[in-house]
FIKENU-388045 format. One record per residue (C-alpha): residue in three letters; residue number from 1; x, y, z. Coordinates in steps of 0.2 Angstrom, whole numbers, padded with zeros to 4 digits, m for minus. Example, Ala and Ser with C-alpha at 12.3 -4.5 7.8 and 13.67 -1.06 7.14 Angstrom:
% residues 2
     r     k      xx      yy      zz
   ALA     1    0062   m0022    0039
   SER     2    0068   m0005    0036
END
This chain:
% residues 82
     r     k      xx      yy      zz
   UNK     1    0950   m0055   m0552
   UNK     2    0947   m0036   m0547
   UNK     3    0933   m0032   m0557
   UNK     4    0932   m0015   m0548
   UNK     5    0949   m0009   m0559
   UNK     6    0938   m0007   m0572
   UNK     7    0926    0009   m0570
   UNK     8    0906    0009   m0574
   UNK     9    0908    0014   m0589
   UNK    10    0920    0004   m0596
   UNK    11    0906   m0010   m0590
   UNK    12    0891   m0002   m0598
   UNK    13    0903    0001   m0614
   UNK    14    0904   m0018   m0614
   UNK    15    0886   m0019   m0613
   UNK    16    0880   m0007   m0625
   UNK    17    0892   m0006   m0638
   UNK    18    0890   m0016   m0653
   UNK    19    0909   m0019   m0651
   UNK    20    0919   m0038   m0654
   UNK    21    0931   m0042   m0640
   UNK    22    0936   m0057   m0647
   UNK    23    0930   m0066   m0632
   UNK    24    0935   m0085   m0629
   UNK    25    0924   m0091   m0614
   UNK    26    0907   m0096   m0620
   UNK    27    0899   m0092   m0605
   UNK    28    0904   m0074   m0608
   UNK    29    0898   m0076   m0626
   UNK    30    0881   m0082   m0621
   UNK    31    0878   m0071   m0608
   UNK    32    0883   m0056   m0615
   UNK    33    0873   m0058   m0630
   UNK    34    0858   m0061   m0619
   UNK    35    0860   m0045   m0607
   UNK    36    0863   m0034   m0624
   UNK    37    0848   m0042   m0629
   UNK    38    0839   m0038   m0614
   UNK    39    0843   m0020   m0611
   UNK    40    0839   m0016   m0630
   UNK    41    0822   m0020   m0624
   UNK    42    0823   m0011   m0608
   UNK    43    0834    0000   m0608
   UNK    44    0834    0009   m0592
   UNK    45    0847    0013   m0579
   UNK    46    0842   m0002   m0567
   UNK    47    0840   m0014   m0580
   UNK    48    0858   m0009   m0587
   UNK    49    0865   m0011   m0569
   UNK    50    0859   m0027   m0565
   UNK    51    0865   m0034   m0583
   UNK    52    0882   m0026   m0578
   UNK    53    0881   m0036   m0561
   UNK    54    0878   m0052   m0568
   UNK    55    0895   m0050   m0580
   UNK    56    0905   m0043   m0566
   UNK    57    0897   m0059   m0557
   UNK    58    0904   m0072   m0571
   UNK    59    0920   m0065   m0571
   UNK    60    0923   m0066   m0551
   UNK    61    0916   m0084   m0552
   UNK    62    0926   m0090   m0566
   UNK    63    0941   m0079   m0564
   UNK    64    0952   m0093   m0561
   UNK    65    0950   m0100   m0579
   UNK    66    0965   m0094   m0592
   UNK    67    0952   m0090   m0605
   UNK    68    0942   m0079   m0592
   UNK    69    0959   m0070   m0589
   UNK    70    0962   m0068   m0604
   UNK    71    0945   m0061   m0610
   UNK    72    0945   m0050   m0593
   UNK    73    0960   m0045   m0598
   UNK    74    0954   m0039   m0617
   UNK    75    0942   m0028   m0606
   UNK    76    0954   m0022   m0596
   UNK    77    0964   m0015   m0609
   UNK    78    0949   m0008   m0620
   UNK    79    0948    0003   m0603
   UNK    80    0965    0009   m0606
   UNK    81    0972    0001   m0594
   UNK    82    0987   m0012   m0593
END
């Protein structure tokens, strides 16, 4: 999975936008609605890169699932990239 394809921002979009991917992985689900819980509390740069980290982290480890693939590649084309 090369989580790097996708810029900063389009990771802290993902974080701080109230937007529905459509994810499939509960995992994802989960921890995403924990980090955007957590950097409503704090949100300041370091607490915003370490919640990015941790998603960039989930993907890497569970990148070889299909629904991981798929919902990395929901990301991926939000970025504008395909």
């Amino acid at each position: 999975m090369e989580v790097e394809k996708i810029s900063k921002q389009g990771w802290e979009n993902l974080l701080l936008k109230d937007v529905d991917y459509g994810f499939n992985f509960l995992a994802l689900k989960i921890l995403l609605s924990r980090l955007r819980l957590k950097v409503a509390m704090d949100p300041s740069p370091v607490s915003i890169q370490k919640s990015v980290e941790e998603i960039k982290n989930l993907f890497i480890r569970f990148g070889n699932l299909p629904s991981v693939q798929k919902d990395f590649q929901k990301v991926y084309e939000r970025e504008g990239l395909r």
